[in-house]
C-alpha positions in Angstrom: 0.0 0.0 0.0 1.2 3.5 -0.9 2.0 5.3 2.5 2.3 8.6 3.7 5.2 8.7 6.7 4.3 5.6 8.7 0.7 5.6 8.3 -0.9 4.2 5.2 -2.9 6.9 3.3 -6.5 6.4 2.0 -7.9 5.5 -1.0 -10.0 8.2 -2.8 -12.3 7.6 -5.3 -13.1 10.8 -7.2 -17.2 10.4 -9.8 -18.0 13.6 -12.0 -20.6 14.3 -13.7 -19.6 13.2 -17.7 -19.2 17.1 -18.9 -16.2 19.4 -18.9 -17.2 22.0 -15.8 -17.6 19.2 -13.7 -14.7 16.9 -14.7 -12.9 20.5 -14.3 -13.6 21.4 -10.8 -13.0 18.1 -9.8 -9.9 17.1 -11.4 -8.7 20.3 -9.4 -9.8 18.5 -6.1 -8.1 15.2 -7.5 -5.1 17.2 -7.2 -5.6 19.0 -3.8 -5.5 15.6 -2.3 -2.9 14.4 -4.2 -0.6 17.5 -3.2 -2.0 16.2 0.4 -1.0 12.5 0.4 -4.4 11.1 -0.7 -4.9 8.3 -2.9 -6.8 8.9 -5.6 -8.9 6.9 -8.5 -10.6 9.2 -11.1 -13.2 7.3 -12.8 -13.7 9.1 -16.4 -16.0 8.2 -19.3 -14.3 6.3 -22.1 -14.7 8.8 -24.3 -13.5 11.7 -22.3 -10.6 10.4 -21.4 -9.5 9.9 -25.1 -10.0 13.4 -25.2 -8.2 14.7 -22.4 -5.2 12.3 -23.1 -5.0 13.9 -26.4 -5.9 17.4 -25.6 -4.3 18.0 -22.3 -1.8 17.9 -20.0 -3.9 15.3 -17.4 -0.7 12.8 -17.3 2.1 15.0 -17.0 -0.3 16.7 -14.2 -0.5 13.4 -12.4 2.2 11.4 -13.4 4.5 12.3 -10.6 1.7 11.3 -7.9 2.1 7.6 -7.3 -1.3 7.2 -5.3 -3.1 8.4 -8.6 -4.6 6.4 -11.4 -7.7 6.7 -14.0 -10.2 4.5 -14.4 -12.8 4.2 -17.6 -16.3 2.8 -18.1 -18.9 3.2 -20.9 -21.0 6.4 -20.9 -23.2 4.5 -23.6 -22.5 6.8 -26.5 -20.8 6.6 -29.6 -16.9 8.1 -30.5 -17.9 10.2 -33.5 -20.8 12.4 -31.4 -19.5 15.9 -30.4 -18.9 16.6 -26.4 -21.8 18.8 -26.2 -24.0 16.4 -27.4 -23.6 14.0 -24.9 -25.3 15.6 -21.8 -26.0 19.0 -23.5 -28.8 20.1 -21.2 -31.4 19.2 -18.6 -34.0 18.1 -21.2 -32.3 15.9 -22.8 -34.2 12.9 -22.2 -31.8 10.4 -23.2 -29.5 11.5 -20.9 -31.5 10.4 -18.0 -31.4 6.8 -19.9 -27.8 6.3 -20.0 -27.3 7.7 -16.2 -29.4 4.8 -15.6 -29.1 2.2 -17.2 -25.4 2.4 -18.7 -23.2 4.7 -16.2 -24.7 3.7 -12.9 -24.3 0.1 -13.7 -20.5 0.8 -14.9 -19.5 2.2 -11.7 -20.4 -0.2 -9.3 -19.2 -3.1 -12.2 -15.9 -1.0 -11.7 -16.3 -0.5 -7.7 -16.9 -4.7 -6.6 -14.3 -5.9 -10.1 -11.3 -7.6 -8.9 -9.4 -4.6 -9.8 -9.8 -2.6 -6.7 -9.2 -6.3 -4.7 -5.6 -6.3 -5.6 -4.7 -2.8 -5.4 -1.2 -1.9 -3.9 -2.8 1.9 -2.5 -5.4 -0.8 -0.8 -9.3 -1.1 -0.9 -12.0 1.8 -1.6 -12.0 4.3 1.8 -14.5 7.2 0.6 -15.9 8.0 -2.8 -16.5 11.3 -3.6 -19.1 11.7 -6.1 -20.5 14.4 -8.4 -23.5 16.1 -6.5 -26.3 14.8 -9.3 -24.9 11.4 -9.5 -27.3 10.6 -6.5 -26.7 6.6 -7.3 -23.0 7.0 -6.3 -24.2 7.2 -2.5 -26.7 4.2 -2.9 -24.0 2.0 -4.3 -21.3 3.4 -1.5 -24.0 2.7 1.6 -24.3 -1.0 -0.4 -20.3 -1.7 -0.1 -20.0 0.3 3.4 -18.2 3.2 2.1 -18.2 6.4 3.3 -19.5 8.9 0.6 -19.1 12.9 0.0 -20.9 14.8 -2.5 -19.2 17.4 -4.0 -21.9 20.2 -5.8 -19.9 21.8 -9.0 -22.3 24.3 -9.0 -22.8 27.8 -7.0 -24.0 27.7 -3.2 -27.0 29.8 -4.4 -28.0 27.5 -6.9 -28.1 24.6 -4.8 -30.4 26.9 -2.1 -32.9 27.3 -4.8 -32.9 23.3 -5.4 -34.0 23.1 -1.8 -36.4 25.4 -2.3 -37.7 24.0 -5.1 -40.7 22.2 -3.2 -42.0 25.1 -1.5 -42.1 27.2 -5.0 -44.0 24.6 -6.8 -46.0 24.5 -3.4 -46.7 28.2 -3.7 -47.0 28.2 -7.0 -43.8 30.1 -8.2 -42.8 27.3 -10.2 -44.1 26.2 -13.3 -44.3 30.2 -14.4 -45.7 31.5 -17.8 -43.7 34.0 -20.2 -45.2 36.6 -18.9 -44.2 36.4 -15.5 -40.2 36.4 -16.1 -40.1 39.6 -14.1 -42.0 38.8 -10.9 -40.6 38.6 -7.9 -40.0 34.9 -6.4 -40.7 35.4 -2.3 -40.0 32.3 -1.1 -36.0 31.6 -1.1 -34.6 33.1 2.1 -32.4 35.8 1.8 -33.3 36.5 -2.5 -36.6 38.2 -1.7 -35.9 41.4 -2.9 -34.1 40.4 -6.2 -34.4 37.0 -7.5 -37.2 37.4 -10.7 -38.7 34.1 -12.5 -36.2 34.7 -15.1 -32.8 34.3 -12.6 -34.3 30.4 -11.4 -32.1 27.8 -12.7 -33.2 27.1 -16.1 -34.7 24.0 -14.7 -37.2 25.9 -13.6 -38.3 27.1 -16.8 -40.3 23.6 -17.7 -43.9 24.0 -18.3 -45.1 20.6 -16.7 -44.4 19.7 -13.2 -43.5 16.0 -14.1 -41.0 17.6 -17.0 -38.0 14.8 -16.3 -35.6 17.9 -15.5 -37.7 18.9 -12.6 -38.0 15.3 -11.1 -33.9 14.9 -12.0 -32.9 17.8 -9.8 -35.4 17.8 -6.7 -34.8 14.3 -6.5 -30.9 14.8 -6.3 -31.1 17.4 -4.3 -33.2 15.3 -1.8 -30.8 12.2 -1.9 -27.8 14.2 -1.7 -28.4 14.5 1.9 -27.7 10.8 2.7 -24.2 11.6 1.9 -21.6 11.5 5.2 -20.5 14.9 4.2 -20.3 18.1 1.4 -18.2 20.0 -0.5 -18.9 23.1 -2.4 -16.3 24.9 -4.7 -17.1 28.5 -2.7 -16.0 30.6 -0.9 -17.2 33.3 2.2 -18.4 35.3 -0.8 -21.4 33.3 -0.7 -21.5 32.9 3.1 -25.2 33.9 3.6 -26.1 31.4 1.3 -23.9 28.9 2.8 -25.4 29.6 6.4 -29.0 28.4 5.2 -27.5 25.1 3.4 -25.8 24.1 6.2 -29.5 23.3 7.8 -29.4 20.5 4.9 -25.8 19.6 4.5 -24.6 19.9 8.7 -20.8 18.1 7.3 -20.4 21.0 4.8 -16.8 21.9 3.9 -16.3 25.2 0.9 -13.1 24.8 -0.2 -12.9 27.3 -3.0 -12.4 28.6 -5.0 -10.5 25.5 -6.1 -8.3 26.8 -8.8 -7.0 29.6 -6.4 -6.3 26.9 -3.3 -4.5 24.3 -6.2 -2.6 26.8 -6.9 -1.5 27.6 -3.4 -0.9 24.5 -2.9 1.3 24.0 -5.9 3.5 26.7 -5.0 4.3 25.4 -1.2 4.9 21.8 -2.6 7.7 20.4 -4.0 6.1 17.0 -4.7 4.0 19.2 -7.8 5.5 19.5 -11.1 4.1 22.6 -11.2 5.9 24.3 -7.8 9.0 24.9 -10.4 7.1 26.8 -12.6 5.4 30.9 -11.6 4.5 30.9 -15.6 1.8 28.4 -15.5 -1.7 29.8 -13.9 -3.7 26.8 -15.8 -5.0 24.1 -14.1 -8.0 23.2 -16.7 -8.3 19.8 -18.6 -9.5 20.2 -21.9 -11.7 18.1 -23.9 -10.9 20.7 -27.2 -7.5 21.4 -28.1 -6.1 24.5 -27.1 -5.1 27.5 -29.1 -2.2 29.5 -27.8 -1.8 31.5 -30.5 -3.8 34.0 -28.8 -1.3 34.4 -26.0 0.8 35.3 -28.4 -2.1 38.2 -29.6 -2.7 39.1 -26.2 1.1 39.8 -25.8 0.7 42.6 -28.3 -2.2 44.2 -27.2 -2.2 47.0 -24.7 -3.0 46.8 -20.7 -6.6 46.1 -19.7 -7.7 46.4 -23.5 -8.7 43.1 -24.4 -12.9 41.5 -24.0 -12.1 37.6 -23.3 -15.3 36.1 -24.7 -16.2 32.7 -24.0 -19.6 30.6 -23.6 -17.8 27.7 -21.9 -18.0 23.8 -22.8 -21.8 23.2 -23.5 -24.2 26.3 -24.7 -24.9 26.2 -28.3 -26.2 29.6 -30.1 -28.4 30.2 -33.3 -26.5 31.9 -36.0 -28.3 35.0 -35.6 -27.3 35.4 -31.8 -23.4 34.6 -33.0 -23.7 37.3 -35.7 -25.9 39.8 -33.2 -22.7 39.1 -31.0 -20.1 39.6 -33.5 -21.7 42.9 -34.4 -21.7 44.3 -31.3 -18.3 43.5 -30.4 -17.1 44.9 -33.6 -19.3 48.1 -32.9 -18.0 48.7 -29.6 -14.3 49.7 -30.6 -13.0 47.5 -28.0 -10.3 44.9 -28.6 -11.8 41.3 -28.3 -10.6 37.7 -27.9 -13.5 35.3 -29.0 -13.6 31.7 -28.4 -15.9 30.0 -30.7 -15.9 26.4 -30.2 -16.3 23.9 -33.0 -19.6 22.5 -31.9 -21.2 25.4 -30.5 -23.9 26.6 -33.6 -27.4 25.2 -33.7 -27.4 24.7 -37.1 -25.8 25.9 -40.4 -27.5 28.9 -42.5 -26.3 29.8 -45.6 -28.2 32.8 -46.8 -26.6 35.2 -48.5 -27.5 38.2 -46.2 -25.4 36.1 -43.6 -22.4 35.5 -45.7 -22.1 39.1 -46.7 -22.3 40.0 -43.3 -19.7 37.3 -42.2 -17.5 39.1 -44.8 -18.2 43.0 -43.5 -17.4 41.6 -39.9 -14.5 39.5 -40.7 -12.7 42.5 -42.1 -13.7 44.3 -39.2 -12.5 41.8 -36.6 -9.0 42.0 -38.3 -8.3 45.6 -37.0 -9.0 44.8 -33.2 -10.4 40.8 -32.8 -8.8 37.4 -32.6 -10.8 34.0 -32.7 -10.2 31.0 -31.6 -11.6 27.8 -30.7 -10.3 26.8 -27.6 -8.3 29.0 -25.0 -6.5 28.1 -22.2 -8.8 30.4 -19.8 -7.3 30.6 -16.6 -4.0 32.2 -18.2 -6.2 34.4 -20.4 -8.1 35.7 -17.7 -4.7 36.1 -16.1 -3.2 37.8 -19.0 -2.7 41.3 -18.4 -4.2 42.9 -21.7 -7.5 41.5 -20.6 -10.0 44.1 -19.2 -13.5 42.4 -19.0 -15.4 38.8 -19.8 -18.2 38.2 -21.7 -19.2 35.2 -20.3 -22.1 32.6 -20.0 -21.9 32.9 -16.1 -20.4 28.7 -15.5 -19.6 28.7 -11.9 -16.0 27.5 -12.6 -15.8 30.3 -15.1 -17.4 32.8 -12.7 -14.7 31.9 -9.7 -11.9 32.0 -12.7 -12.8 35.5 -13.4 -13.2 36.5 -9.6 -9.7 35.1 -8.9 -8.6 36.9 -11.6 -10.5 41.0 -10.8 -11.8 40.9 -14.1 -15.4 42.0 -14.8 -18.4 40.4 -16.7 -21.0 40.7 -18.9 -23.0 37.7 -18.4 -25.5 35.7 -20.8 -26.2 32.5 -19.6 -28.0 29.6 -21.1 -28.8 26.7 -18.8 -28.5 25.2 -15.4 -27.3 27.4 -12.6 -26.0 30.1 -15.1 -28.9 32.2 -14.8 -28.6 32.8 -10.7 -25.3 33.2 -11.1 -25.5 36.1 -13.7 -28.0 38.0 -11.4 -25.9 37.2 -8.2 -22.8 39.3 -10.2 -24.7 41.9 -11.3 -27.1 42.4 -8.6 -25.3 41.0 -5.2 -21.9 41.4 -5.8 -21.5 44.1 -8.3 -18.8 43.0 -10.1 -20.3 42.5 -13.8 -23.7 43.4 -15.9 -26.6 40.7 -16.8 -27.7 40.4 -20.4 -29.8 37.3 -19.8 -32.6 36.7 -22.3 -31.5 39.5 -24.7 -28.8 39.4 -27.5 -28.9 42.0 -30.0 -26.2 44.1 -31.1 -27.2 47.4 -29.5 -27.1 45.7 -26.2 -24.0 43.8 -26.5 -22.1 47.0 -27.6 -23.7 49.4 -24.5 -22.7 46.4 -22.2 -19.6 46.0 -23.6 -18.7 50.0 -24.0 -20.4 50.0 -19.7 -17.7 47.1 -18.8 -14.6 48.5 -20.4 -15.4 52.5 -20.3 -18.8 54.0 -18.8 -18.7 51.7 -15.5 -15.1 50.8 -15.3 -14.0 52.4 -12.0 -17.2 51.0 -10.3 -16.7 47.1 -11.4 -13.3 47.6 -10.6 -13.7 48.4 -7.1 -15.8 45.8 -6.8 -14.0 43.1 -8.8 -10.7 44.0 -6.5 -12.9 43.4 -2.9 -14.2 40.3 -4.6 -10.7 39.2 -5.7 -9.3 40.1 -2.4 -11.8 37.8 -0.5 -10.9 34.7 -2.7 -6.9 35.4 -2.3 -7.9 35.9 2.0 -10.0 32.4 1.4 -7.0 30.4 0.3 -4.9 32.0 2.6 -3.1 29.8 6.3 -6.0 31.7 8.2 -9.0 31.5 5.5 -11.9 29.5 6.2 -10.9 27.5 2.9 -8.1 26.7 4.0 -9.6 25.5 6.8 -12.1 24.0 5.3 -9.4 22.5 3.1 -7.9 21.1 6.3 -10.7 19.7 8.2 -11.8 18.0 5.1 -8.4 15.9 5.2 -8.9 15.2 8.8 -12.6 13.9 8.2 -11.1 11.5 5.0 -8.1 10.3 7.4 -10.3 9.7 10.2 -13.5 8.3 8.9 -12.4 6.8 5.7 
């Protein structure tokens, strides 16, 4: 068994969620208790790990940890369909098909083979699993193993998930068209500015047996048969924290988690990384990466540059991505856009759009890059870039609060659309354009983050940025958090 001094360390098992944020966030914590000692199995989809073999660093990353290994199993779909596709969205139907009857079966195949029996780091001590994979606790109480579910997603999303009951109850939830404005009374501490339109998309079904729905009150209710919680959040979100800990009593916020890895990195010699200040990325990819824009963004002036990226997952019509293209174009500023192979509904070819493609690609020369995948995190970092125009991911939030830059949020699905209004509303530190995208509102957005509001967000942005360095810091409460969490593994588990 792989040891740590003279006591023999435990054996971590580490479930996401089959998408790119998740896999993300916890690849990060895969590495936190590496850095720490931990044993660690990462069980991965077949076909994601082909991808991240080929389009990122994962085994350099890991290779020096001898307590770490993958693991594969089947996530039922076929090598030739896009990422996106596979579990694009909470209505996807079929997705709720193969969690059933093709991953859930995998694991615990993979959990009770003869594979963990002869393992030198030992048997199975804890699994921590992904917070929607709710069957990941059933089948750790089965084989008498402690379990932790880790939440991706923000602390304020997962209070509304609670919540969810009572709105249905009171009739907040299902809500017409009509309604997107009103004011939703019953989550504590949101009365006075969470609308119909800032629910987790979710909440947007029109039939209260939608499968979405049933997915995520159900998980929400099961996760609490977990032995503990983790949330990637920080004292930002401490109000919010307060009211979850009423649900989850063994909650530990560790994040942000990017900001603590890299701590981390820095104090130990043990990570390949601890030799290198240059590196700021700690991202798996499942699209390769396109550094030619660092290269761009060493050219451009300080604080100059609009990052713009709509993460992993959200697709756009052609008319949004030309409504965005214009009002980038019209707002004078400098712009890095990430435009990811898979991320257009479908393909138009009418002439009106082509000529306009033309007109805008001419623009984008003077002042706009594109690319299709960026290595964010170091972007962010970069110091030409001024602003974000983002789709409000919660790994993607915390990235850009680590880093002081402002937003401009448009989200699509899941949590995304509390998170925009939490930035814009809450915190301060960004503007909302959810449910709109023309091009006279993306360029006033842009032109209000980068000129008309600048000093504003930026004060913000640096108190935000401040808290999250404080967090990570010997005294922080993630730090903490961080270390209480190791003393609950090496004790219970």
């Amino acid at each position: 068994m792989v040891k740590t001094g003279s006591l023999i360390s435990p054996h971590v098992v580490i479930f996401p969620f089959p998408i790119q944020g998740h896999i993300n966030s916890m690849l990060k914590l895969a590495e936190v208790l590496c850095l720490s000692g931990i044993n660690v199995t990462f069980i991965n989809t077949q076909r994601n790990h082909s991808s991240y073999l080929s389009f990122s660093d994962v085994q350099s990353r890991f290779g020096c940890f001898p307590g770490f290994c993958f693991e594969t199993i089947s996530d039922g779909l076929s090598t030739d369909q896009p990422h996106s596709a596979g579990f694009r969205n909470s209505q996807d139907v079929d997705m709720f098909h193969r969690l059933k009857n093709v991953i859930r079966p995998g694991f615990r195949d993979l959990l009770t083979s003869d594979r963990f029996k002869i393992d030198a780091r030992g048997p199975v001590s804890c699994i921590i699993a992904d917070g929607i994979l709710g069957f990941a606790i059933d089948v750790a109480g089965e084989l008498g193993i402690p379990s932790i579910s880790f939440r991706t997603s923000s602390a304020c999303s997962s209070s509304i998930y609670f919540c969810l009951p009572k709105l249905i109850e009171h009739g907040d939830v299902p809500f017409k068209d009509e309604d997107m404005d009103r004011l939703i009374k019953n989550v504590p501490g949101m009365e006075s500015f969470l609308r119909c339109r800032d629910l987790p998309s979710f909440c947007r079904a029109k039939d209260l047996n939608h499968p979405s729905l049933d997915f995520v009150i159900a998980e929400t209710s099961y996760s609490t048969r977990a032995t503990a919680h983790l949330l990637n959040t920080f004292d930002i979100e401490a109000p919010v924290i307060s009211h979850l800990r009423a649900y989850w009593p063994n909650l530990y916020t560790i994040g942000p988690l990017n900001s603590l890895l890299n701590t981390l990195r820095s104090r130990t010699a043990y990570s390949p990384h601890s030799s290198s200040s240059k590196s700021v990325s700690s991202n798996a990819s499942l699209y390769k990466e396109d550094r030619s824009c660092m290269t761009w963004l060493d050219k451009q002036p300080e604080k100059s540059v609009v990052y713009v990226s709509f993460g992993s997952i959200a697709m756009v019509s052609r008319e949004q991505w030309l409504e965005i293209w214009y009002g980038l174009v019209n707002s004078g500023h400098r712009f890095l856009w990430v435009k990811r192979p898979d991320s257009l509904l479908a393909k138009d070819d009418e002439e009106s759009h082509v000529q306009a493609e033309a007109e805008l690609i001419e623009a984008t020369k003077e002042r706009g890059y594109t690319v299709e995948w960026a290595p964010q995190e170091e972007v962010l970092n970069h110091s030409s870039v001024g602003g974000f125009f983002t789709h409000s991911g919660w790994n993607s939030t915390l990235e850009s609060m680590v880093a002081g830059v402002p937003m401009v949020c448009w989200p699509h699905l899941a949590d995304q659309q509390i998170n925009s209004r939490y930035v814009s509303e809450v915190w301060k530190i960004g503007m909302d354009m959810k449910d709109n995208c023309n091009r006279l509102t993306v360029e006033k957005l842009i032109r209000d983050l980068m000129d008309v509001k600048r000093e504003e967000l930026m004060k913000s942005t640096a108190k935000v940025a401040d808290m999250a360095r404080q967090s990570k810091g010997s005294d922080g409460s993630s730090y903490r958090n961080y270390e209480g969490l190791l003393q609950f593994i090496r004790k219970t588990c």
